[in-house]
N, C-alpha and C positions, 0 to 999 in steps of 0.2 A: 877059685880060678875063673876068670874072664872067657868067655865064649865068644873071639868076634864077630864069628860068623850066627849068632844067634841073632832072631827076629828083632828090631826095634820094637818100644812101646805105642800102642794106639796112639796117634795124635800125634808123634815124635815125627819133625818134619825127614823129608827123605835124606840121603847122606851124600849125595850128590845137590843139597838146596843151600849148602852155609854160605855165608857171607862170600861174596863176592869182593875178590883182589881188584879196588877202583883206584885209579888215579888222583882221586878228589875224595873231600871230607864224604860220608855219606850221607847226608841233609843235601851237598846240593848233586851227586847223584842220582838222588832221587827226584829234587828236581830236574833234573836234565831229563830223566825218563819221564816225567809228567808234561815237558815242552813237547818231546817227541809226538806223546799221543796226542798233546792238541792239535800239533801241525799233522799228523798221519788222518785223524778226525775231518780236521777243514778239506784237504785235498779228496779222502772219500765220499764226502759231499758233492764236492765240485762235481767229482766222477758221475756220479748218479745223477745230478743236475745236467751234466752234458751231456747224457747219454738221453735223457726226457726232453730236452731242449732239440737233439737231434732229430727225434723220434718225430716229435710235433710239427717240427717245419720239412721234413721232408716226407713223414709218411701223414700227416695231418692228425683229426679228432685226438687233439693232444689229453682228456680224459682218458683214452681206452689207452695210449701210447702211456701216458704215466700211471697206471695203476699196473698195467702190464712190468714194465721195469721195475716198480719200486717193490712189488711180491715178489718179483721174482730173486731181487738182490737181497731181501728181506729175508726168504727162504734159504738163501744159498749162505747168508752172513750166521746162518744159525748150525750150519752144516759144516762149515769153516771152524768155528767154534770149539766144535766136535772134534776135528779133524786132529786143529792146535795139539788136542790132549798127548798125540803122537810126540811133538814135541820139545815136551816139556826138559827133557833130558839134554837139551842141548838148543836152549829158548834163544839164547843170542843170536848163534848160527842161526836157526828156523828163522829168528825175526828176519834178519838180514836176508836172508834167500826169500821172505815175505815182501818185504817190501821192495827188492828189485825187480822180482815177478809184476807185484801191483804199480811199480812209475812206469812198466814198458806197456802193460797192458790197457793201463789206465788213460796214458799219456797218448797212446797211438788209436785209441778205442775212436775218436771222432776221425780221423785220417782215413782210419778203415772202412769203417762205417757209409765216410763218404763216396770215399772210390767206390764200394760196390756196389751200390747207391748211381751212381753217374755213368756206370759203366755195363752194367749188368742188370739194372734195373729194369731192363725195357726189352728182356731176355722172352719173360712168358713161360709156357709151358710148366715144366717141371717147376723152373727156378723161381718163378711168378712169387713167390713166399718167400725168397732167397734175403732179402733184403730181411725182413723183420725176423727170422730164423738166424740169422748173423745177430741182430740187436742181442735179441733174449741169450744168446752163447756168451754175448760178450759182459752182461748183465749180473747171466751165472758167474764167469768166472771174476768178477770184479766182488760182487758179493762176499764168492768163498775166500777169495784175499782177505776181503776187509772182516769179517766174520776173526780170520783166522789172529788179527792182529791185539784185540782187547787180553784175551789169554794167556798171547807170550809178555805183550809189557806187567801181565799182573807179576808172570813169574819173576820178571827182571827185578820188576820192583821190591819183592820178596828176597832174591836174591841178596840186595844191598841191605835191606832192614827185615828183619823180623816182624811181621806187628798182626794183629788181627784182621781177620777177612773182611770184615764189613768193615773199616777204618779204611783199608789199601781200596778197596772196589769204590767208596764213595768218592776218595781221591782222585782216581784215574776216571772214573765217570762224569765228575768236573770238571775235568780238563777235557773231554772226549766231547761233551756237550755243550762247552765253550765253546772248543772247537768247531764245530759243526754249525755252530752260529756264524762265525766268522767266514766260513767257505760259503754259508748260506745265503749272506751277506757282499762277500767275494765275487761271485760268479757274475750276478745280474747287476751291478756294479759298477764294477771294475775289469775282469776279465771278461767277458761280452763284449761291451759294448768296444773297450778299447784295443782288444788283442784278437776279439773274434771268437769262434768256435776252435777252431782247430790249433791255430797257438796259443790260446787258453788253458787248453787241453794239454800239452806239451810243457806247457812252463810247469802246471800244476804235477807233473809226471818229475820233473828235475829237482823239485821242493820238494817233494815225498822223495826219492832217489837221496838225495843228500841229509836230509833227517836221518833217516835210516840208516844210512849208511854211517854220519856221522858217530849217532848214539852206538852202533851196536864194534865200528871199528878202533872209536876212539875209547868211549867209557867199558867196555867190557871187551875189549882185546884181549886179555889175559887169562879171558875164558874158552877163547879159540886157540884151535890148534894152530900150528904154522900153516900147514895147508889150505885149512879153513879163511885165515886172513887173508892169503893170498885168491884164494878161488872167490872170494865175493868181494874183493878190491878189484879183479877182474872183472867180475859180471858188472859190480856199478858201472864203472869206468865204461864198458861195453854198450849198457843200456844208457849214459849220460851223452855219450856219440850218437849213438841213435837217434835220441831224441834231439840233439844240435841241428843232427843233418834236417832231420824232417822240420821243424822248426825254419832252419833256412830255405827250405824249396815250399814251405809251403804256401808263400805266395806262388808261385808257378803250376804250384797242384792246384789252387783255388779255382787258377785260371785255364786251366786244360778238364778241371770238372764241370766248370762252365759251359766248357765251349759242348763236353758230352752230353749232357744235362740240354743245353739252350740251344744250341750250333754253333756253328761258326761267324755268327753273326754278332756275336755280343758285343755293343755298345760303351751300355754304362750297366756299372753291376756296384750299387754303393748299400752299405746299412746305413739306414736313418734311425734316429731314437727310436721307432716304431716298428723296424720290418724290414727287409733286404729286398730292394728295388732292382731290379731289373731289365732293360732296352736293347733288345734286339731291334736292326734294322729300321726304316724310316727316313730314310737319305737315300740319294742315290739310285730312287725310285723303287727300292728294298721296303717289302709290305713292314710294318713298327708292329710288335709284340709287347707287351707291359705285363711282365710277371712279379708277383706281389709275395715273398715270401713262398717262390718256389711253386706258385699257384700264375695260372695263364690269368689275367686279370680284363686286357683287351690288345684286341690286334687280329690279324689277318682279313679274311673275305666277310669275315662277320660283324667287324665290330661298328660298323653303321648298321647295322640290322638290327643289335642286340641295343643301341642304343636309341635306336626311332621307335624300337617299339615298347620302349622303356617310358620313352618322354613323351611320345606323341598323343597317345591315347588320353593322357592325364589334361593336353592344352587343349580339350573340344573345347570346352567352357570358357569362365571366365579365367584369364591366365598372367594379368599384371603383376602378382609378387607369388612370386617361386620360392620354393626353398630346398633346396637339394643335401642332402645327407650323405657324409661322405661325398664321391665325387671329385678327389681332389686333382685327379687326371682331368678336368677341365673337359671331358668328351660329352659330360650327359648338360653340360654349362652351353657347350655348344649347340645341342639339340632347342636346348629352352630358348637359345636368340636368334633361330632360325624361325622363331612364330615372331609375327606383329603382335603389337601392341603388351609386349613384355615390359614391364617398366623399371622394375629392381628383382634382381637373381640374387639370395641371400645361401653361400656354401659355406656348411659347417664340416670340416675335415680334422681329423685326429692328426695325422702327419703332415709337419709341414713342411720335410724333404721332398715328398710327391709334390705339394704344392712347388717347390721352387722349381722342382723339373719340368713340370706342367708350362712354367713362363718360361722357360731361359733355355729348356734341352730344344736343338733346333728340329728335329723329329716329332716329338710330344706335342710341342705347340705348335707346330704346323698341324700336325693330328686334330689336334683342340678350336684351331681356327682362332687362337689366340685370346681364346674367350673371355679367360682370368683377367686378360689384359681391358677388356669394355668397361667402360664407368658405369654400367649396369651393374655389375657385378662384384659382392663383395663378399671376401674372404675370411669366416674365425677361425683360428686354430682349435678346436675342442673337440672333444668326444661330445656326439651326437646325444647320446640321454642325458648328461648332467647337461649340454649345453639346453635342451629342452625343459629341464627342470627350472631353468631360470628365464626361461621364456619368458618376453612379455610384449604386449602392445598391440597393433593390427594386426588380425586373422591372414593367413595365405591363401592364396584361391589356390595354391597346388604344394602339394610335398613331394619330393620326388626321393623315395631311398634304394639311395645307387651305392649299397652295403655290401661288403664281403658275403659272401655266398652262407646260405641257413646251415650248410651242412659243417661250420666249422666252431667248432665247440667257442673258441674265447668271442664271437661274436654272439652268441645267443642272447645277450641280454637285448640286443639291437633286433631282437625279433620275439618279445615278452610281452604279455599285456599291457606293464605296465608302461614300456615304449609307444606300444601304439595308442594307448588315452593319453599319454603327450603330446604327442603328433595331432589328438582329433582337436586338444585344448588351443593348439595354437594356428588351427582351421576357420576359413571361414564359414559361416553356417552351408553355404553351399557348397564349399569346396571340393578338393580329393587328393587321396592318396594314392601311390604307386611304389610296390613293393614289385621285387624282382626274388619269387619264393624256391629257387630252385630246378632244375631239370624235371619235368614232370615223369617222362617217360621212366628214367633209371629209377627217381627216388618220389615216388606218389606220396609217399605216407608224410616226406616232409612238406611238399607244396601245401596238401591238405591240410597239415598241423598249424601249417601258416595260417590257411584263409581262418580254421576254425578260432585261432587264437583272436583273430582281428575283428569277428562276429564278437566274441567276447569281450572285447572293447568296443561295443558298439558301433561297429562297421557295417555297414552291406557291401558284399565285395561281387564282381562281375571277373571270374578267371579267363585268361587269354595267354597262349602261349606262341611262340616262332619258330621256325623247324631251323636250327646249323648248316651251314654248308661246309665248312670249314674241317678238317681230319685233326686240326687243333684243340676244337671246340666240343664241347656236347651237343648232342644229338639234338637237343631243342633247350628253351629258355622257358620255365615257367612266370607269369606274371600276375597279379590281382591289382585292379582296379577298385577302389575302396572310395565310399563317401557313407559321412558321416548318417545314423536312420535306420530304418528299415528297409529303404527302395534300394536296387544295385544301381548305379550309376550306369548309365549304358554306352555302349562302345560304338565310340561312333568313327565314320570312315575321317583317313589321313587326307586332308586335301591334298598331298603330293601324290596320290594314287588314283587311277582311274576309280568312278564311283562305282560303276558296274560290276568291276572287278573285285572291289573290297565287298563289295553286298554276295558277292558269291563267295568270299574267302569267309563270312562271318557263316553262309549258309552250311558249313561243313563242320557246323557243331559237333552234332553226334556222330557225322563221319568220321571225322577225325579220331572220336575216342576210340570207334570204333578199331580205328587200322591199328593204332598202337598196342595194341590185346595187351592189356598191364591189367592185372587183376585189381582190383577196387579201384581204377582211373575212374573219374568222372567226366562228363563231357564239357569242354572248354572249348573254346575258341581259338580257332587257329589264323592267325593274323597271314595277309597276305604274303607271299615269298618277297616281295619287295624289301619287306620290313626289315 
């Protein structure tokens, strides 16, 4: 006699795992659950890429922003994993309720992110952390999604065939790592550049949403109860509304996070190949702001201050061929053709949206003095070190790098040694350099990493800094004056300042460091308040 209630044999699969009642042969069953995971693979990519991508342009040092995200969704995908094993009794259902959780969380993760970001950001206090304490939440729970999804398609796929472990895992991991190529691919791409952040996000939320929903309503319906097909034919349908709507407003959200973010002044707000430009104000006798990728770049009471004392000190010397780095705001172009005897202004600039705004937005180029536009002046589109690497010809008697700021991780290479013995190679023996290293007062340790870096490409450098006036701006401008040697280059007074007064403004060396009590500041020079 037959005992049915007696224990199965070791190894014997459970009795809830047989074959699976499919609509279709099961060869392409099972490929249908192998498309699944590729496309559930690409879109949790994406996720992860938006959430790093976010990270970096609005909280910045996109190193610390992406190693933070990526352990943490790393950790949480392993946790998920775990979790799956609850599931296994009822994989179809679990997936499905997996992957309508991951298209609303994942889809709506940049939306949120931004709001609280544009709205709350500028809270302080308590909440001062509020903004990256949302990311890492949202991190976590995209992780434990995506974690939790490898395990139910093994089961599915199990379900329709039989076959051995390492057979089915190599399967579904080639299609998962296909996958993942292809979103990897997808994002910086395609959805970036053409859809943006936040409808990027949203569409990649509606293509996971209907994957899933497809695979698990269409090919294993028969595995659900009635209730079941109906409660996650509802939540799809639910979270595919969701995502329409936000999807439609979020042009209108783009532009009311803007206005939180910037004021109410905003301009022009475009992405260029390079970076999301920004113009507030500059008409209308409205101070002009130029925010570079969500970073104040120039504008208000300071940004002739921050730009005389950039360029001026560099033309004591000899000053007929200039060569400006970066710069494509035409503001530091303007400073070099307010000296005589300039003769050719050569600007090597990465973007050349900035550059077109520079000539044509009537704001900027009034700003600029229309410099871009003088036949002195002419324009490559290049990134600054390869365009250096192909340098050649007559020395410059001045370099001026008017670069994104040291403190920002994808510029570093533009403040390396091997940048600066570019720069000395296509120097005149007398020449100089002028780097812009920083805020001295907040961040010492970078100004200083600067000069030391530039001593090591053989520089003597002379540091000189400007105090901010502006509640936009930092507290001050750090700058080094660099010529090629041993000797520092000396800083000499701006002819547009009284002489007396600059000779007293250079006498407040060691005063100066003195008032700033920054522990290892060294004494600099603090250039006159004119500057």
């Amino acid at each position: 006699m037959i005992d049915t209630h007696a224990p199965a044999p070791p190894g014997a699969p459970p009795s809830w795992a047989g074959p699976a009642p499919l609509p279709v042969r099961p060869g392409t069953g099972r490929f249908l659950v192998l498309v699944c995971g590729f496309v559930c693979a690409a879109c949790g990519l994406v996720y992860e890429l938006e959430l790093v991508a976010f990270a970096s342009y609005l909280m910045g040092d996109s190193v610390t922003q992406a190693s933070v995200v990526l352990s943490v969704m790393v950790f949480a995908m392993g946790i998920g994993s775990l979790g799956a094993k609850r599931l296994r009794r009822r994989a179809a259902a679990g997936f499905g309720a997996v992957e309508s959780a991951l298209a609303l969380v994942g889809g709506c993760s940049a939306m949120a992110l931004h709001a609280v970001f544009a709205w709350t950001g500028g809270w302080g206090g308590m909440w001062a952390g509020g903004p990256r304490c949302l990311l890492v939440a949202f991190s976590l729970a995209i992780g434990l999604l995506i974690g939790a999804e490898v395990p139910l398609l093994m089961e599915l796929i199990q379900r329709i065939r039989r076959q051995d472990a390492g057979g089915a895992v190599a399967d579904l991991f080639a299609a998962d790592y296909v996958g993942a190529l292809v979103g990897g691919l997808a994002f910086p791409f395609l959805l970036l550049p053409f859809l943006g952040q936040l409808t990027g996000a949203l569409l990649t939320g509606t293509v996971n949403m209907v994957a899933g929903g497809a695979l698990v309503l269409g090919l294993f319906r028969r595995d659900l109860t009635r209730r079941a097909r109906w409660t996650l034919l509802v939540a799809g349908l639910l979270v595919l509304g969701i995502l329409a709507t936000a999807a439609a407003l979020a042009g209108d959200f783009e532009r009311a996070a803007r206005r939180a973010v910037y004021g109410t002044d905003v301009r022009v707000a475009v992405r260029t190949g390079v970076q999301e430009v920004v113009l507030t104000g500059g008409t209308g006798g409205r101070p002009l702001r130029l925010y570079l990728d969500g970073r104040l770049r120039a504008g208000g009471r300071d940004e002739s201050r921050y730009h005389r004392a950039l360029v001026h000190p560099a033309l004591a010397g000899p000053h007929a061929r200039v060569l400006i780095l970066g710069g494509g705001d035409g503001l530091a172009a303007r400073e070099v053709l307010r000296r005589r005897g300039v003769r050719r202004v050569d600007v090597v600039e990465l973007d050349p949206g900035l550059v077109d705004l520079a000539r044509r937005d009537p704001g900027l180029s009034a700003a600029n003095g229309s410099a871009l536009a003088d036949p002195r002046v002419h324009v490559t589109t290049a990134d600054a070190l390869t365009w250096l690497r192909g340098a050649h010809g007559p020395g410059y008697d001045v370099v001026v790098a008017d670069l994104p700021d040291p403190g920002i991780t994808a510029g570093s290479k533009l403040y390396s040694q091997e940048f600066y013995g570019l720069a000395r190679r296509v120097l005149a023996p007398d020449g100089r350099l002028v780097v812009h290293a920083g805020p001295v007062t907040s961040r010492p340790r970078t100004f200083w990493t600067v000069a030391t870096t530039l001593r090591a490409a053989g520089f003597a450098t002379s540091p000189y800094r400007v105090l901010g006036d502006d509640s936009g701006t930092p507290h001050d401008w750090g700058f080094l004056l660099a010529a090629p040697g041993r000797t520092p280059p000396p800083l000499r007074p701006d002819p547009g300042h009284p002489p007396a007064a600059t000779r007293a403004a250079l006498a407040a060396d060691a005063e100066a460091a003195e008032r700033t009590r920054i522990r290892g500041l060294r004494a600099s020079t603090l250039l006159h308040p004119r500057y």
